[in-house]
N, C-alpha and C positions, 0 to 999 in steps of 0.2 A: 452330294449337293453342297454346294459353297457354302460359305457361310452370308455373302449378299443379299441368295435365292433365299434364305432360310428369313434374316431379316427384312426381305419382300415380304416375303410373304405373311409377317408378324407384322409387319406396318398399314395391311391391306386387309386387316382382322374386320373394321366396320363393315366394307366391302361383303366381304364373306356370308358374315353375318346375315347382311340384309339378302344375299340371292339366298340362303336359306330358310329365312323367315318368309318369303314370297314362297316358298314351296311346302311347308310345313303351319300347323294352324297355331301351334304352341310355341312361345318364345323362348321357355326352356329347353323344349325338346331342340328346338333351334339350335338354343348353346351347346348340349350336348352333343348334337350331330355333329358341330365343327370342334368343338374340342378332340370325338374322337377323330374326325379329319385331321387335323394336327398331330397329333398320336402318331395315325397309322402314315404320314407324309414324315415324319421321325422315322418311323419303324424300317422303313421302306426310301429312305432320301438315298439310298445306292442303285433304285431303281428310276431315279433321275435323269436323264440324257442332259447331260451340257448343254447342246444346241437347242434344244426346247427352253421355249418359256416356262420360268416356275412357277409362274399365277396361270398361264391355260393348263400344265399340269393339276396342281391344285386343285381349282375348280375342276375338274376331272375329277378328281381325287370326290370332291363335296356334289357331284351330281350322283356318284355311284354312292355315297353315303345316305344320302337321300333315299335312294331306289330300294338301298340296304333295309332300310328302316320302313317303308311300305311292302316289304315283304315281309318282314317280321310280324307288320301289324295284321296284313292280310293273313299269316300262318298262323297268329293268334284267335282270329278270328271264327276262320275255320274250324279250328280245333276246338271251339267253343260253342259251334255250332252245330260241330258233331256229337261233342257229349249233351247238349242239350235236346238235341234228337235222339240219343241213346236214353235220354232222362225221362223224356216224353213217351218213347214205345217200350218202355221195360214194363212187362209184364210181372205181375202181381200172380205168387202161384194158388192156385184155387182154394178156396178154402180148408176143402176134405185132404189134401196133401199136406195143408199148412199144421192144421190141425194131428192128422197123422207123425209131422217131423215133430211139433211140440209134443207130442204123445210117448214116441222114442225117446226126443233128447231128457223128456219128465223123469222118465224107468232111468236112462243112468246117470243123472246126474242125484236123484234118489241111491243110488246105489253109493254115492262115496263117502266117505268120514260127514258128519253132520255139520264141524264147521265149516267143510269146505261146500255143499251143498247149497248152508246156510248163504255166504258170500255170493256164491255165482248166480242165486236165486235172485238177492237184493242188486246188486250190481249189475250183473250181465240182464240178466233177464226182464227185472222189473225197471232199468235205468236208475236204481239209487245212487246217489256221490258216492265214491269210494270215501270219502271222510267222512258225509252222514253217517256211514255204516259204523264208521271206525267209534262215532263218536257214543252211539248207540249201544254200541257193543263193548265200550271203553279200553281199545285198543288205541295206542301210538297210531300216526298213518305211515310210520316206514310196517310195525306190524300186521296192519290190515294191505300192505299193500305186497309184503310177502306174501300170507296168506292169499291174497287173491293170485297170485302167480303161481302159487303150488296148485291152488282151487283150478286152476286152467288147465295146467300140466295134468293132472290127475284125471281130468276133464277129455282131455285129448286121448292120453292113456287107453284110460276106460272106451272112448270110442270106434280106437283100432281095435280093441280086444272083439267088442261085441259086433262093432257093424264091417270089422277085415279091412281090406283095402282100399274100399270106398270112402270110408272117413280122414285115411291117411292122404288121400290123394283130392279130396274135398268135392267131393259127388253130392250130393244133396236130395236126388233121385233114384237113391241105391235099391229101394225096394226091401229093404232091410227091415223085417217081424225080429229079428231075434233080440233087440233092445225091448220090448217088453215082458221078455221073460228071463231078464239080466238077473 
């Protein structure tokens, strides 16, 4: 692209502007659709044809940027309309199950060193701040936040041991008795 077409098209910025503001509801978003048109009319000026106009290129260039950017919102959209339907129909597992996995995870999480039992009780379990804990227990929080990392590991550990594959592989429906007699 010449350098003429180039300053065409930098001189005809108002222009521009306003056919994107007629298609778009945001003024900024406006600015950014054509700055990236400009951009990508940089990126791409050797996909120019001489004999073409550089302002109906252009505008080419900012009707598909436009289009760009309603597809974006639309795939945003959806995608949020999908997890909000995955939000809506997720099932809550029954009581007696629930009650049953807190029953297992009680037995071994009982079973490990007391501080680390002590941490994943307050933290994981009950939702205390890792610094409330820290503060309570008058630990540093890079110390309480070691600890709680071993607390996990040790956690995991224990879990492949007693419930096998199912916990390594994150089954939650394993059918697993043998955590109560860890």
């Amino acid at each position: 692209m010449p350098d003429t077409a180039l300053n065409q098209l930098l001189n005809q910025r108002k222009q521009f502007l306003a056919f994107v503001q007629r298609r778009v509801s945001d003024s900024a978003l406006a600015e950014d659709i054509l700055q990236t048109a400009y951009l990508r009319a940089f990126e791409h000026k050797d996909d120019f044809e001489p004999d073409e106009s550089a302002v109906a290129w252009f505008y080419r260039l900012l009707r598909n940027a436009v289009i760009d950017n309603y597809r974006r919102q639309e795939s945003r959209t959806r995608a949020l309309e999908t997890w909000k339907h995955e939000m809506e129909t997720t099932v809550q597992p029954p009581p007696d199950l629930q009650s049953e996995v807190c029953a297992c995870l009680k037995g071994v999480v009982d079973a490990l060193k007391p501080e680390y039992s002590d941490i994943l009780r307050a933290v994981d379990l009950q939702e205390q701040p890792a610094q409330d804990f820290a503060r309570q227990h008058n630990l540093s929080a890079s110390n309480s936040g070691v600890r709680l990392h071993r607390a996990r590991a040790a956690l995991r550990k224990q879990l492949v041991k007693v419930c096998g594959s199912c916990a390594e592989h994150g089954c939650l429906d394993c059918g697993c008795k043998r955590a109560h007699t860890v």
